[in-house]
VOVEX-553379 format. One record per atom (N, C-alpha, C, O): residue number from 1; residue in three letters; atom name; x negated, y negated, z negated. Coordinates in nm, 2 decimals. Layout:
+-------+------+------+--------+--------+--------+
! zalum ! mimi ! fimi !     xx !     yy !     zz !
+-------+------+------+--------+--------+--------+
!   NUM !  Ala !   CA !      X !      Y !      Z !
...
+-------+------+------+--------+--------+--------+
***
This chain:
+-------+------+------+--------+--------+--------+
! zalum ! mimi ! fimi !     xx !     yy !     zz !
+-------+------+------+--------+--------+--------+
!     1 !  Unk !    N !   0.55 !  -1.12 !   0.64 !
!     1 !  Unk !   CA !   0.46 !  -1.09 !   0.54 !
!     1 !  Unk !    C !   0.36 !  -1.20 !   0.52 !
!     1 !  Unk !    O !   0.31 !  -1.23 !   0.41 !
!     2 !  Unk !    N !   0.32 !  -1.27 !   0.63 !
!     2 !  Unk !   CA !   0.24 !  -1.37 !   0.63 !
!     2 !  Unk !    C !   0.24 !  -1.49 !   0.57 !
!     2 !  Unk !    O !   0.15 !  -1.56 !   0.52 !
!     3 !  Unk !    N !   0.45 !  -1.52 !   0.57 !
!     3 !  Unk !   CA !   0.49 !  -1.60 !   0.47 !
!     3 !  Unk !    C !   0.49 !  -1.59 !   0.33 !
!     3 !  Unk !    O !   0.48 !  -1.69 !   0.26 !
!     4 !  Unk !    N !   0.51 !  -1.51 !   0.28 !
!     4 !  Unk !   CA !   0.50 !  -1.42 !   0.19 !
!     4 !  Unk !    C !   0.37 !  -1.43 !   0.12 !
!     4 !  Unk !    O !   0.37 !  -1.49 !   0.01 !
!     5 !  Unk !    N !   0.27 !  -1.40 !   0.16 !
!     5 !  Unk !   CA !   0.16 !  -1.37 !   0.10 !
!     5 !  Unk !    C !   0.09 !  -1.54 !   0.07 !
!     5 !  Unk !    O !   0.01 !  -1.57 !  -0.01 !
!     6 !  Unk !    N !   0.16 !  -1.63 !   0.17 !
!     6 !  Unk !   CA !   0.13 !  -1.77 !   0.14 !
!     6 !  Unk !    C !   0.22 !  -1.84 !   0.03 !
!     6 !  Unk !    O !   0.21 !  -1.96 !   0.01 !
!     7 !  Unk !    N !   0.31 !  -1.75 !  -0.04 !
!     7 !  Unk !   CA !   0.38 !  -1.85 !  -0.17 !
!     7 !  Unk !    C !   0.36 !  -1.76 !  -0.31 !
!     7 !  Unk !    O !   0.37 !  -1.65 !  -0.35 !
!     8 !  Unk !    N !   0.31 !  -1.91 !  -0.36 !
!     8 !  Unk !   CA !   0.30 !  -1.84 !  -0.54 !
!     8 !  Unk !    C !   0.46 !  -1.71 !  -0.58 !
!     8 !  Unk !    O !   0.58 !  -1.70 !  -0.56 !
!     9 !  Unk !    N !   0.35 !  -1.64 !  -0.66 !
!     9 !  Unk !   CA !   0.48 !  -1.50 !  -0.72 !
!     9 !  Unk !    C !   0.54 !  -1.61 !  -0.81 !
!     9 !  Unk !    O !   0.65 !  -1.61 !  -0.75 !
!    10 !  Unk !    N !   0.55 !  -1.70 !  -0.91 !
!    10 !  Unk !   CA !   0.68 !  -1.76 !  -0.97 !
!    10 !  Unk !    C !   0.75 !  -1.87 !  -0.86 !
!    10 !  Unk !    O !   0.85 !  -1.93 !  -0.90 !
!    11 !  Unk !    N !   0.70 !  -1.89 !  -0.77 !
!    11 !  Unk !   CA !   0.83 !  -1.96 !  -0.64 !
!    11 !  Unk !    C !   0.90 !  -1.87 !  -0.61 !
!    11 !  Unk !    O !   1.02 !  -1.87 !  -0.61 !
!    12 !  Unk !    N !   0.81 !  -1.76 !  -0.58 !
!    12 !  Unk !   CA !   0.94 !  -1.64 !  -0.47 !
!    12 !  Unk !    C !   1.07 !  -1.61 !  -0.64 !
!    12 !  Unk !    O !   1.19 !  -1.60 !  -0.67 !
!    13 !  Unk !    N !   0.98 !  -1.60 !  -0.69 !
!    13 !  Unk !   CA !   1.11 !  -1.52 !  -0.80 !
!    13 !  Unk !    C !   1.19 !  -1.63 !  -0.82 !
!    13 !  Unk !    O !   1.31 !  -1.60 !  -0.79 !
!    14 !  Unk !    N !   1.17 !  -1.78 !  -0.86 !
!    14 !  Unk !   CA !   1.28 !  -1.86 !  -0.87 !
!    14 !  Unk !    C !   1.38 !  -1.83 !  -0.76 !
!    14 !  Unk !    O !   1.49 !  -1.77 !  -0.76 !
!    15 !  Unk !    N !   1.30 !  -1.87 !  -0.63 !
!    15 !  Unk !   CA !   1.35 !  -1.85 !  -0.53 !
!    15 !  Unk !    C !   1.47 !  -1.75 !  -0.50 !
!    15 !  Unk !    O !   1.57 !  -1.77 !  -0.44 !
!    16 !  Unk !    N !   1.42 !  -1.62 !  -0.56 !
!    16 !  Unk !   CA !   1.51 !  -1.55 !  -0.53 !
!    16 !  Unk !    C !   1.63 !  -1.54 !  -0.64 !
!    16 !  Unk !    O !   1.70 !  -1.44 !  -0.63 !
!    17 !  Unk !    N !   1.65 !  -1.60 !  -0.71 !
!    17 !  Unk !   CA !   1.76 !  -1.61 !  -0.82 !
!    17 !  Unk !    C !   1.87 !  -1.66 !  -0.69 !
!    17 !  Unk !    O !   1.86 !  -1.74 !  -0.59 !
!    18 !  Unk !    N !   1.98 !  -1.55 !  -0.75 !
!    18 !  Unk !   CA !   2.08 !  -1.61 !  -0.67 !
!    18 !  Unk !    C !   2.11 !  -1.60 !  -0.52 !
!    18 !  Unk !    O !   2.18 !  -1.66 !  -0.44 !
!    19 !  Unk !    N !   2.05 !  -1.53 !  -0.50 !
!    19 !  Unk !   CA !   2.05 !  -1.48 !  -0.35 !
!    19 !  Unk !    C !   2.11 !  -1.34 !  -0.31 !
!    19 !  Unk !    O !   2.08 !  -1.25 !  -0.39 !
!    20 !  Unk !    N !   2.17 !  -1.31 !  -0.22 !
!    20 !  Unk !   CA !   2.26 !  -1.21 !  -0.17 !
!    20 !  Unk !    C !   2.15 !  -1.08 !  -0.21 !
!    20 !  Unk !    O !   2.03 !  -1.08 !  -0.19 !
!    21 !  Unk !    N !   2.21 !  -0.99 !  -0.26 !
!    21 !  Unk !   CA !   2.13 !  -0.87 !  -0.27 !
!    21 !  Unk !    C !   2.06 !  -0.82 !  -0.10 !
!    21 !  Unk !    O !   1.94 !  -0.76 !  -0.09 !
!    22 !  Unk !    N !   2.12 !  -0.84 !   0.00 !
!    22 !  Unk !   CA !   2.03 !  -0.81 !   0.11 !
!    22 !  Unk !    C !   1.93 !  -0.84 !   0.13 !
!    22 !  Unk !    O !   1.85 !  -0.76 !   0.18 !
!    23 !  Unk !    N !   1.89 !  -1.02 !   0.09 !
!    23 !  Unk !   CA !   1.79 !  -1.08 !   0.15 !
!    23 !  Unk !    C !   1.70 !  -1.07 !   0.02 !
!    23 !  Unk !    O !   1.58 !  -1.10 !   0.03 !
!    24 !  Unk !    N !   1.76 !  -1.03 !  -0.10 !
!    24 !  Unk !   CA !   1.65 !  -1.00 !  -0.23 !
!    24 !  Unk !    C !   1.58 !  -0.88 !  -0.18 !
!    24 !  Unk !    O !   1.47 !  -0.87 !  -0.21 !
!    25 !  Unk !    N !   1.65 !  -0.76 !  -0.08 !
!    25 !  Unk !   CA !   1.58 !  -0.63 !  -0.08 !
!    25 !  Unk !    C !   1.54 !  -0.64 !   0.05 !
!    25 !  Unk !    O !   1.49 !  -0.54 !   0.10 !
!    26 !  Unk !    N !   1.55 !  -0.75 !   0.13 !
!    26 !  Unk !   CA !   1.44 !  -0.77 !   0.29 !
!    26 !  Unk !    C !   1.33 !  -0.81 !   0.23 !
!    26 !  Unk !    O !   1.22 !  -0.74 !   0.23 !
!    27 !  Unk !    N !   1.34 !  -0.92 !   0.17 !
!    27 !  Unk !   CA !   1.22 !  -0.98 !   0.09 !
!    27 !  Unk !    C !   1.14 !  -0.86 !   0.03 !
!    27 !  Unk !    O !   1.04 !  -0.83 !   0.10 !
!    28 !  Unk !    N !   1.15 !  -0.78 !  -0.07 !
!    28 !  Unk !   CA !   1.14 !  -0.73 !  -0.20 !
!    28 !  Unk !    C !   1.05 !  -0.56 !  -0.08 !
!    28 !  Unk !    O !   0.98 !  -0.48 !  -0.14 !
!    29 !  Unk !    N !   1.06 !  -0.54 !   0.05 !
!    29 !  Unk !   CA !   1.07 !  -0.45 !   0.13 !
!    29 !  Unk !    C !   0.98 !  -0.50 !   0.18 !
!    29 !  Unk !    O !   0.90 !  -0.41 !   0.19 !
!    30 !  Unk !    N !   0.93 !  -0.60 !   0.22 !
!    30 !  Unk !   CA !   0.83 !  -0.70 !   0.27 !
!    30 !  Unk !    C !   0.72 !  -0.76 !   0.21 !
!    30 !  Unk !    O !   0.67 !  -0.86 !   0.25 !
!    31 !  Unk !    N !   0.67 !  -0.67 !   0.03 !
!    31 !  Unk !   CA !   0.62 !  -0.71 !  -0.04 !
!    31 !  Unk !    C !   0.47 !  -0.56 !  -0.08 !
!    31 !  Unk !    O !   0.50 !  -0.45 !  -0.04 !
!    32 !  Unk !    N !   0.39 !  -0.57 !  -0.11 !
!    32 !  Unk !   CA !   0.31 !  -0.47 !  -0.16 !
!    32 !  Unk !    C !   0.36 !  -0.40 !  -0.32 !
!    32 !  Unk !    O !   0.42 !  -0.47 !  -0.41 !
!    33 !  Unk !    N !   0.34 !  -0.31 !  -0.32 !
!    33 !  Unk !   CA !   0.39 !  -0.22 !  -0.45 !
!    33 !  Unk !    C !   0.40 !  -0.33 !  -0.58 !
!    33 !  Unk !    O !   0.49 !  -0.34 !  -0.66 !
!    34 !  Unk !    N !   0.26 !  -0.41 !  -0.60 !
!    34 !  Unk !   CA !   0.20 !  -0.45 !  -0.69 !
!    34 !  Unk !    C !   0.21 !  -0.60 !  -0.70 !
!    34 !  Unk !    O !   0.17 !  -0.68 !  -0.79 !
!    35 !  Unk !    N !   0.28 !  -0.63 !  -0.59 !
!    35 !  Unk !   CA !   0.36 !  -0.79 !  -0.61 !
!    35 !  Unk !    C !   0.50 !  -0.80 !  -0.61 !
!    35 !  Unk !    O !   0.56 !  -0.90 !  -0.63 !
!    36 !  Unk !    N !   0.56 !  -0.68 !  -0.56 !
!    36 !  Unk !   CA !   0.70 !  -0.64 !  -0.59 !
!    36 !  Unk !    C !   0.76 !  -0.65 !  -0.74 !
!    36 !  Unk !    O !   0.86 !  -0.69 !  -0.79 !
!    37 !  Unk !    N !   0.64 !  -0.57 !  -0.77 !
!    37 !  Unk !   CA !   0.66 !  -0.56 !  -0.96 !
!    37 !  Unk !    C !   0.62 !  -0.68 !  -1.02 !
!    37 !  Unk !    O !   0.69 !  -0.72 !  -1.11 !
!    38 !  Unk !    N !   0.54 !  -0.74 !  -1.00 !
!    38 !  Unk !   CA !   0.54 !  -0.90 !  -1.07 !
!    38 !  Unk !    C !   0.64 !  -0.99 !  -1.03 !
!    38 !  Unk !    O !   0.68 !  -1.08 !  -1.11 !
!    39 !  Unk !    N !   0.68 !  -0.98 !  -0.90 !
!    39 !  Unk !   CA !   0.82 !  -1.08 !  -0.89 !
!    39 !  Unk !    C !   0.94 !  -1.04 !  -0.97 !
!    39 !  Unk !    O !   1.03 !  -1.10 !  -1.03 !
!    40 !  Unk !    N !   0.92 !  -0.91 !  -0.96 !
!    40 !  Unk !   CA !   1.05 !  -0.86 !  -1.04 !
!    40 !  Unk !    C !   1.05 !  -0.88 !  -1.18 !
!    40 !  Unk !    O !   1.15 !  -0.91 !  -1.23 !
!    41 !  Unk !    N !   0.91 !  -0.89 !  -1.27 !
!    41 !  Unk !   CA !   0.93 !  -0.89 !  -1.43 !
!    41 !  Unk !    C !   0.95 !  -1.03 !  -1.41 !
!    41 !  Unk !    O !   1.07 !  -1.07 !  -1.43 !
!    42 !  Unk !    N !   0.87 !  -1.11 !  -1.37 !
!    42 !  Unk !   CA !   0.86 !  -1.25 !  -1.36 !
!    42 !  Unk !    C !   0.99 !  -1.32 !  -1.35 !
!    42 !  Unk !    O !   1.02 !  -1.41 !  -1.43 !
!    43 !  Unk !    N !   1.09 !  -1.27 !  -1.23 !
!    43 !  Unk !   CA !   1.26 !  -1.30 !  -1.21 !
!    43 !  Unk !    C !   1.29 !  -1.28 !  -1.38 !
!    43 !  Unk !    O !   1.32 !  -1.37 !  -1.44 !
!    44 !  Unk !    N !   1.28 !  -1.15 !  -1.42 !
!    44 !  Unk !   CA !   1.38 !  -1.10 !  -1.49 !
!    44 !  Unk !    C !   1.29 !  -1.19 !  -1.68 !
!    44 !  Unk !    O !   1.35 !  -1.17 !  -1.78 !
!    45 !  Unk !    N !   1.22 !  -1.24 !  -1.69 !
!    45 !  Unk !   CA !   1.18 !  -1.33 !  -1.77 !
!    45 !  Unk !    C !   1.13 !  -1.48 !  -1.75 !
!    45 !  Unk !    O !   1.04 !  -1.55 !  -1.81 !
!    46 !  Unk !    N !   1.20 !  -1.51 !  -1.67 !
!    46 !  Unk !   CA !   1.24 !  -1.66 !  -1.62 !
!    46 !  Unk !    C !   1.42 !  -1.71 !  -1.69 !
!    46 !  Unk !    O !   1.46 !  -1.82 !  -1.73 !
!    47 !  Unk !    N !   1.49 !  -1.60 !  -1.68 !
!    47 !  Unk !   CA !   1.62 !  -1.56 !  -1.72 !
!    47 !  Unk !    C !   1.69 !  -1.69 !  -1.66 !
!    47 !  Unk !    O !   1.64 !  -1.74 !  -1.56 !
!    48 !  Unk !    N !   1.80 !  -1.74 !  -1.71 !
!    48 !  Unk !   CA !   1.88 !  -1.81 !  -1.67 !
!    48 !  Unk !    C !   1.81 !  -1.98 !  -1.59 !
!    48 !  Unk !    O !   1.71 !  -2.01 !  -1.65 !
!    49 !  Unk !    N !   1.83 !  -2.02 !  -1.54 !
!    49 !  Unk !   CA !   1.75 !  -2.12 !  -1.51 !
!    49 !  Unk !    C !   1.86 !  -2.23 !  -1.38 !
!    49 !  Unk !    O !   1.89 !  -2.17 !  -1.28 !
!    50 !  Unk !    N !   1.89 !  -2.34 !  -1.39 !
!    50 !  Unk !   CA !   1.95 !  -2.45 !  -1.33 !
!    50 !  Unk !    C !   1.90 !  -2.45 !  -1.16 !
!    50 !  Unk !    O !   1.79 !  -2.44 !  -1.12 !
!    51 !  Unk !    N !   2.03 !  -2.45 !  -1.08 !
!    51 !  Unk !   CA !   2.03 !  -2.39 !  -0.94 !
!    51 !  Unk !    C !   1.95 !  -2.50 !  -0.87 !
!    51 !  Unk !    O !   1.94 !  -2.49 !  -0.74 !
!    52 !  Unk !    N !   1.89 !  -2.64 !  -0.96 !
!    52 !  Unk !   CA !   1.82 !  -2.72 !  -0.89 !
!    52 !  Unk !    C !   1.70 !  -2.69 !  -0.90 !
!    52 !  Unk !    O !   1.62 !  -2.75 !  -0.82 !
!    53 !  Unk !    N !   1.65 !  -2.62 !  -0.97 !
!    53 !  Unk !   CA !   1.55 !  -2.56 !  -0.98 !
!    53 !  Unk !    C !   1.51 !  -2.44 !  -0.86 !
!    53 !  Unk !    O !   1.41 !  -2.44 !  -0.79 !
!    54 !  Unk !    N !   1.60 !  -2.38 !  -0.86 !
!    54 !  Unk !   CA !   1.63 !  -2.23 !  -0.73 !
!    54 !  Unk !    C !   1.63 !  -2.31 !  -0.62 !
!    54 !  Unk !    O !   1.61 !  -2.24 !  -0.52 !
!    55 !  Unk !    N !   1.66 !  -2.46 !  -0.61 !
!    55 !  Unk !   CA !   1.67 !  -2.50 !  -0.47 !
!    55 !  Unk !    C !   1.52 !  -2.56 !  -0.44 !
!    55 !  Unk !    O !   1.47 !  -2.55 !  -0.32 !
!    56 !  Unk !    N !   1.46 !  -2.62 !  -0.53 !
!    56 !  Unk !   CA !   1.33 !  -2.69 !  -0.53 !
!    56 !  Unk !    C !   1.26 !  -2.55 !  -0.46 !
!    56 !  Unk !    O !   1.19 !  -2.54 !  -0.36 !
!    57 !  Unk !    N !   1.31 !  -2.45 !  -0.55 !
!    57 !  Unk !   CA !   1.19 !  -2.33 !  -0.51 !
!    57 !  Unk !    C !   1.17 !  -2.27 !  -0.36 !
!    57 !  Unk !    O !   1.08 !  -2.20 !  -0.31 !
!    58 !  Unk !    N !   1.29 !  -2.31 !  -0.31 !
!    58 !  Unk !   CA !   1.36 !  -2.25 !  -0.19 !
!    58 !  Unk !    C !   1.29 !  -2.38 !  -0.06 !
!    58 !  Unk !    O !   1.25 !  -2.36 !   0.05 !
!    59 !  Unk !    N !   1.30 !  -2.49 !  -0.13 !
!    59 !  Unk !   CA !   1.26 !  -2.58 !  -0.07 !
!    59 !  Unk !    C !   1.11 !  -2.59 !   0.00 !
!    59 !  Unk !    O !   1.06 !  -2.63 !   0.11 !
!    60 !  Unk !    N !   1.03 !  -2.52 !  -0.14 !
!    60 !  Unk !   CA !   0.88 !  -2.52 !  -0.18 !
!    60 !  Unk !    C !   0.82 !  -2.45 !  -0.04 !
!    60 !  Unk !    O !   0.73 !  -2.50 !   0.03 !
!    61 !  Unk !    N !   0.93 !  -2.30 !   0.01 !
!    61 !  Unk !   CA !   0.92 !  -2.21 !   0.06 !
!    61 !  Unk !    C !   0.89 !  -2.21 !   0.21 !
!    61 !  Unk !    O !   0.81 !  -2.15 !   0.28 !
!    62 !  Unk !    N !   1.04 !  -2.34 !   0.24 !
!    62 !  Unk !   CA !   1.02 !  -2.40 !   0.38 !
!    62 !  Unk !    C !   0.91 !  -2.47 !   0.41 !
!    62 !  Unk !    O !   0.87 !  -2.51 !   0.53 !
!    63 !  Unk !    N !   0.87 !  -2.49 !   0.34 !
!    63 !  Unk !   CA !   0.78 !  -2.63 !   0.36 !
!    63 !  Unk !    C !   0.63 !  -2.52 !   0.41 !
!    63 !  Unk !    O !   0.54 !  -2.55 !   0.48 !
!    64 !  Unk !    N !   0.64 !  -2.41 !   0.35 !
!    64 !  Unk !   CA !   0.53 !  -2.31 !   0.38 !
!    64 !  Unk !    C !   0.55 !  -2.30 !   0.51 !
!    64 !  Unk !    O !   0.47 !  -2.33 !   0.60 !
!    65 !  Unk !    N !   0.68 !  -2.25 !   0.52 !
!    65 !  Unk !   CA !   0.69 !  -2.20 !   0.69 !
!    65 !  Unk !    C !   0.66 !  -2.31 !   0.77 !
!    65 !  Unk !    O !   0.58 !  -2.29 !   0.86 !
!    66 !  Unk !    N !   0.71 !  -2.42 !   0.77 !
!    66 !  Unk !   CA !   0.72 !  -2.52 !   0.81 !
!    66 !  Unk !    C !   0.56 !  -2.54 !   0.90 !
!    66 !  Unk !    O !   0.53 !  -2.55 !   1.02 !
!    67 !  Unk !    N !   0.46 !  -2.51 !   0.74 !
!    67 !  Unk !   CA !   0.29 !  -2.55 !   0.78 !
!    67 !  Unk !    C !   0.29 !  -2.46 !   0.84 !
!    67 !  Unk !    O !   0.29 !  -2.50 !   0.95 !
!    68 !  Unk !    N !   0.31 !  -2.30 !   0.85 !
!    68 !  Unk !   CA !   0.28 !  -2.22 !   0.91 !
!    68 !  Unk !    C !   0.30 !  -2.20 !   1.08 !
!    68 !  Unk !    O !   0.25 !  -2.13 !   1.17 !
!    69 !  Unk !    N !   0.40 !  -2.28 !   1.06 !
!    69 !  Unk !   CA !   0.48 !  -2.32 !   1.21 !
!    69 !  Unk !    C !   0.39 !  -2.40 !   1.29 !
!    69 !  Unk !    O !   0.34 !  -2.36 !   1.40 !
!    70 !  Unk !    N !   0.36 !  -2.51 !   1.24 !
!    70 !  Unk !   CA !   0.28 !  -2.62 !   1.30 !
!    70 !  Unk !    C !   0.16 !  -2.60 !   1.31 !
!    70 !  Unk !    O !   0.10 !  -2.69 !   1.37 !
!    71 !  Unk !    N !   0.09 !  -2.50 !   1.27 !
!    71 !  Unk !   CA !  -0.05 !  -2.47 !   1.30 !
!    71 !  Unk !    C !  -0.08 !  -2.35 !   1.41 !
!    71 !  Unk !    O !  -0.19 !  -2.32 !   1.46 !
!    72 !  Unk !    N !   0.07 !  -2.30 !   1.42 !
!    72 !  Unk !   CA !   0.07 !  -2.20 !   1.51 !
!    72 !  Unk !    C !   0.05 !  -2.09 !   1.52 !
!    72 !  Unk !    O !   0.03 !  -2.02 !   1.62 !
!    73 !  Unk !    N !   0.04 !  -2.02 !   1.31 !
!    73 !  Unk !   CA !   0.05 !  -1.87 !   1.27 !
!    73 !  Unk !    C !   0.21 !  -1.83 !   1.27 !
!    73 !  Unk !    O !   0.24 !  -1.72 !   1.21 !
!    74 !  Unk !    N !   0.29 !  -1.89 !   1.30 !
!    74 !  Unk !   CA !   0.44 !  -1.83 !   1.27 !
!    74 !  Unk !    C !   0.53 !  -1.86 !   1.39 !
!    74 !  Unk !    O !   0.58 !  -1.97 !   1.40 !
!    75 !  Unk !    N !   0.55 !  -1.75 !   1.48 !
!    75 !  Unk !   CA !   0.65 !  -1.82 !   1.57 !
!    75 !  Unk !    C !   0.79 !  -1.71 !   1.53 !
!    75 !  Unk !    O !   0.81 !  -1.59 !   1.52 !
!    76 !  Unk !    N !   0.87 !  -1.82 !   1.51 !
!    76 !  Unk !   CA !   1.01 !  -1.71 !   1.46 !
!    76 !  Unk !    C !   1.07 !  -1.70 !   1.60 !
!    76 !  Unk !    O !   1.08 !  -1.78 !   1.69 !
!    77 !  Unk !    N !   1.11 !  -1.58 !   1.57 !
!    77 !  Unk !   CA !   1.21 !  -1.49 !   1.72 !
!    77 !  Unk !    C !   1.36 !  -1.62 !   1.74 !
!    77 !  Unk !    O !   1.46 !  -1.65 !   1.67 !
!    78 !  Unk !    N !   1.34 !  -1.64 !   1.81 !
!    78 !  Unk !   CA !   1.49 !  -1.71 !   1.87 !
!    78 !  Unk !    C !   1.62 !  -1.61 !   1.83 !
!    78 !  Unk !    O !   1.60 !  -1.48 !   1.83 !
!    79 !  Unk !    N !   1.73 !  -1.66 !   1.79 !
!    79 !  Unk !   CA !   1.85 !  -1.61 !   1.76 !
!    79 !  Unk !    C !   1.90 !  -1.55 !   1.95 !
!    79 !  Unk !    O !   1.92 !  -1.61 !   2.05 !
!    80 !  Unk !    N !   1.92 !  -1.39 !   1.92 !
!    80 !  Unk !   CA !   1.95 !  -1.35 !   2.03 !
!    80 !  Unk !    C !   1.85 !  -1.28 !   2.15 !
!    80 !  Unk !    O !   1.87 !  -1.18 !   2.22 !
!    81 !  Unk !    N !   1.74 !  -1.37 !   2.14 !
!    81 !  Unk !   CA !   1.63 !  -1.35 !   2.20 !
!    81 !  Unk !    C !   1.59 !  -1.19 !   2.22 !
!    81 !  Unk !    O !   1.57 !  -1.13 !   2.11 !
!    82 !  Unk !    N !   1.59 !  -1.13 !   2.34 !
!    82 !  Unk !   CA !   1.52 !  -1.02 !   2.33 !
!    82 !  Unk !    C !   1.35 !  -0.96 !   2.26 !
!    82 !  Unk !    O !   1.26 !  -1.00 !   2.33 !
!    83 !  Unk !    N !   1.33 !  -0.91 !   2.19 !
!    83 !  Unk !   CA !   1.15 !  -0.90 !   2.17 !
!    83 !  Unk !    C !   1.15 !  -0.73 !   2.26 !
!    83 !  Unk !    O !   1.23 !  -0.64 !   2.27 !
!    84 !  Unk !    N !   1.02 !  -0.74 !   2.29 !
!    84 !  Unk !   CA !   0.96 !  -0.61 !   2.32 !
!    84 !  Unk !    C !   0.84 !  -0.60 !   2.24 !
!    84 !  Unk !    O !   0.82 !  -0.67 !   2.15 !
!    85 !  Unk !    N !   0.76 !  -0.49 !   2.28 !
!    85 !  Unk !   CA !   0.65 !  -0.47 !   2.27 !
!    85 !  Unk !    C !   0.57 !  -0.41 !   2.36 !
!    85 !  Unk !    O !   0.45 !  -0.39 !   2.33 !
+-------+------+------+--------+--------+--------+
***
């Protein structure tokens, strides 16, 4: 959510053009009522648009995590890795 709340609503919607219905409804699950619905009109009147575009946006995205990583707000779970609580 942290990543999330750090990218403009017309990145995430490019962004999400084109992507597997799972990770549109992880994302879309991981949003507040009221920015769910602006990605969604925003997606759906952006309409067709060039997948270099969807990749730039996708790109925009990493680059968030990326800062987010390096500053030391985002440690992602290792593949496999046990978590507790």
């Amino acid at each position: 959510q942290k990543i999330l709340a750090s990218i403009d609503t017309r990145t995430l919607s490019v962004a999400l053009k084109a992507c597997p219905s799972s990770v549109f409804e992880n994302v879309m699950n991981n949003l507040s009522a009221r920015v769910r619905e602006m990605v969604t009109d925003e997606k759906e009147l952006l309409g067709a648009m060039p997948m270099n575009e969807v990749l730039v946006a996708r790109s925009e995205i990493m680059s968030a995590v990326r800062a987010l990583m390096d500053s030391g707000e985002f440690s992602p779970a290792r593949a496999g890795e046990q978590l507790v609580d």
